[in-house]
C-alpha positions in Angstrom: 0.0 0.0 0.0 1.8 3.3 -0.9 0.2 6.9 -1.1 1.0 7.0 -5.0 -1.8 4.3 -5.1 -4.3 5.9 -2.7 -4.1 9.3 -4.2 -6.3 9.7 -7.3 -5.1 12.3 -9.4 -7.1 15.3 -10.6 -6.0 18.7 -12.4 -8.5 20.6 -9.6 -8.6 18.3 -7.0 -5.6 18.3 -5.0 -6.5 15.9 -1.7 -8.8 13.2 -3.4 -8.3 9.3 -1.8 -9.1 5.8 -1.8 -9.4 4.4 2.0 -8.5 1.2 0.4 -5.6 -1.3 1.4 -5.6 -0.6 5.3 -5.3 -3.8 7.4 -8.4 -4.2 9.6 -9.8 -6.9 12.1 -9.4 -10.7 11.4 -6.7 -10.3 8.8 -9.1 -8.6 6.2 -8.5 -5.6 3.8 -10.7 -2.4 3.7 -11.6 -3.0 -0.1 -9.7 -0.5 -2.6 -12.5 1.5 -4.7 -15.3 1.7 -2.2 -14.5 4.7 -0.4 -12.6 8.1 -0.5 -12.1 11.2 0.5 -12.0 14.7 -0.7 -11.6 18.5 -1.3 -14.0 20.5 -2.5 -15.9 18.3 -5.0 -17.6 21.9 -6.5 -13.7 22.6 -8.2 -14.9 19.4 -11.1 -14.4 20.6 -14.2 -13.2 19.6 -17.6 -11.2 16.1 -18.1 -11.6 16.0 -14.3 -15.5 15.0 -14.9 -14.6 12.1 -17.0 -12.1 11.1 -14.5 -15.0 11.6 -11.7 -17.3 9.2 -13.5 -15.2 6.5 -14.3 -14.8 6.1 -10.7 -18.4 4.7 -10.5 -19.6 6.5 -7.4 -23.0 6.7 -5.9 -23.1 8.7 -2.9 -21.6 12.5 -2.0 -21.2 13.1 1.4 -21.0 16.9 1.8 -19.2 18.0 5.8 -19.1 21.7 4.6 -21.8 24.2 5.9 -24.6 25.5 3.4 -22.9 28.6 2.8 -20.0 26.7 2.2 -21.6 24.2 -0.3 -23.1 27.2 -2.1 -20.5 29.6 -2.4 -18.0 26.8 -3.6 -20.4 24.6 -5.2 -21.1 21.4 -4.8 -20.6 18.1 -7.3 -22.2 18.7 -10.5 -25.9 17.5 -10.5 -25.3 15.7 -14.1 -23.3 12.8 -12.3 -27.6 11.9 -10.6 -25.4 11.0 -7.1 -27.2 10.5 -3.6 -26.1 13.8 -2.2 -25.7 14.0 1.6 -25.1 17.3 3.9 -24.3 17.0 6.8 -21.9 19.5 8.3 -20.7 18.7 11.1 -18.7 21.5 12.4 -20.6 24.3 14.3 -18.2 26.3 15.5 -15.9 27.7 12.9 -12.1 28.8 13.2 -9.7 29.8 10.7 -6.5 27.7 10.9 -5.0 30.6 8.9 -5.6 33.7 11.4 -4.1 31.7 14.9 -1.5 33.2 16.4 2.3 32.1 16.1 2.1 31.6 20.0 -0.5 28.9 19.6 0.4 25.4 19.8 -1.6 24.5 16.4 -1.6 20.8 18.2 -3.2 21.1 21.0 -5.5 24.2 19.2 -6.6 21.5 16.8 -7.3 18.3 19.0 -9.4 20.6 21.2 -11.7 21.7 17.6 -11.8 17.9 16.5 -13.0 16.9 20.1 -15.9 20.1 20.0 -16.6 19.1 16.1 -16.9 15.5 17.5 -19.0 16.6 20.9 -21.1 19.2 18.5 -21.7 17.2 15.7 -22.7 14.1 16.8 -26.1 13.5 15.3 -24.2 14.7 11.5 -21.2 12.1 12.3 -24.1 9.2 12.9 -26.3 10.6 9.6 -22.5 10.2 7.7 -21.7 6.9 9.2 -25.2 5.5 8.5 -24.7 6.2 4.6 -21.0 4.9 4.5 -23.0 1.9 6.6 -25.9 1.4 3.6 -25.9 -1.1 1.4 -26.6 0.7 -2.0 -24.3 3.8 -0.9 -21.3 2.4 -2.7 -19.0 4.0 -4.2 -19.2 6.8 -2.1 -17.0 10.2 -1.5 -16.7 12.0 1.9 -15.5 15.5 1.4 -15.2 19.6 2.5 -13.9 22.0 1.7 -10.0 20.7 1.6 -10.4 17.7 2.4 -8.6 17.5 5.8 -9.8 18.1 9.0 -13.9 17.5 9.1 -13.0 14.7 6.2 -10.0 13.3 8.6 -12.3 12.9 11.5 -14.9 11.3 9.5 -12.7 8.7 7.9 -10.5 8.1 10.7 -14.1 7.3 12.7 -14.9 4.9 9.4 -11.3 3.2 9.4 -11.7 2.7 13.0 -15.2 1.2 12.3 -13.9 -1.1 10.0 -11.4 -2.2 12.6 -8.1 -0.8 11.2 -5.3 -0.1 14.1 -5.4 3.0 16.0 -1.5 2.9 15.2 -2.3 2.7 11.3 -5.2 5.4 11.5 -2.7 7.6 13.3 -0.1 7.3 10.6 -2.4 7.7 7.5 -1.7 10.6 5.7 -4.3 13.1 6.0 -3.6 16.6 4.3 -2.2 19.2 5.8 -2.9 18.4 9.4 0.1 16.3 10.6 -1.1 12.7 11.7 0.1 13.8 15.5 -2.9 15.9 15.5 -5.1 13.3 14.2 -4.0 11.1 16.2 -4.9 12.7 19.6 -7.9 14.0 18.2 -9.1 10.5 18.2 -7.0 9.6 21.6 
């Protein structure tokens, strides 16, 4: 399992993945082309539709807020997916404007633990569509594909009973695994 095979490439997507390949419970495999994650699935355009489609997906889960679906956009209605809000973050910060004298660590486990406290009923809405039967192919995204998208899939790698060790180590964007990690600690 390398990241060269779990990253999909895109021209406008920059953070689109396949959960596939992880070792989980009783020797099994989470299945490669079943589930992934994303930026910003509004940003489709061009040969990145074709490349979209051929995917096969069913299901769009949306974490972003309704301003942010509509002021971005949201995956192009053409594609007839299951689409899914369900932000789960209600209490917005801009990782861009904290201070150089905050410990972006701990700054961030404390947001993941209020998005996971405030957002419980949106988590359990997500999980129950990655949980349906018809829902795959499905895609799990916001707006870059990091933080309310790394939550949400470390909660469905966990799930499938992949090692808090491996979950921890899984690249997720920007936001260094230590801080995914204790997010979920």
């Amino acid at each position: 399992m390398t990241e060269a095979l779990r990253h999909v490439t895109f021209d406008r997507l920059h953070n689109f993945r396949d959960f596939g390949g992880y070792p989980a419970a009783g020797g099994r495999r989470v299945r490669w082309g079943r589930l992934y994650r994303s930026d910003s699935l509004g940003k489709l355009r061009g040969d990145d539709l074709a490349r979209f489609s051929a995917l096969g997906l069913r299901t769009v889960i949306d974490l972003r807020y309704p301003w942010e679906a509509d002021a971005g956009g949201r995956v192009p209605a053409a594609f007839g997916l299951a689409y899914h809000s369900c932000s789960i973050e209600h209490r917005p910060y801009d990782q861009a404007e904290l201070a150089e004298v905050v410990d972006p660590v701990r700054f961030l486990a404390d947001r993941y633990a209020e998005v996971a406290a405030d957002g419980a009923a949106e988590i359990s809405q997500a999980l129950q569509v990655v949980a349906a039967a018809d829902s795959a192919p499905l895609v799990i995204h916001c707006a870059s594909g990091k933080d309310r998208t790394g939550l949400v899939a470390a909660l469905v790698l966990s799930l499938l009973g992949v090692a808090e060790d491996d979950i921890a180590a899984a690249p997720c964007g920007s936001t260094s695994p230590a801080t995914w990690a204790s997010a979920m600690r």
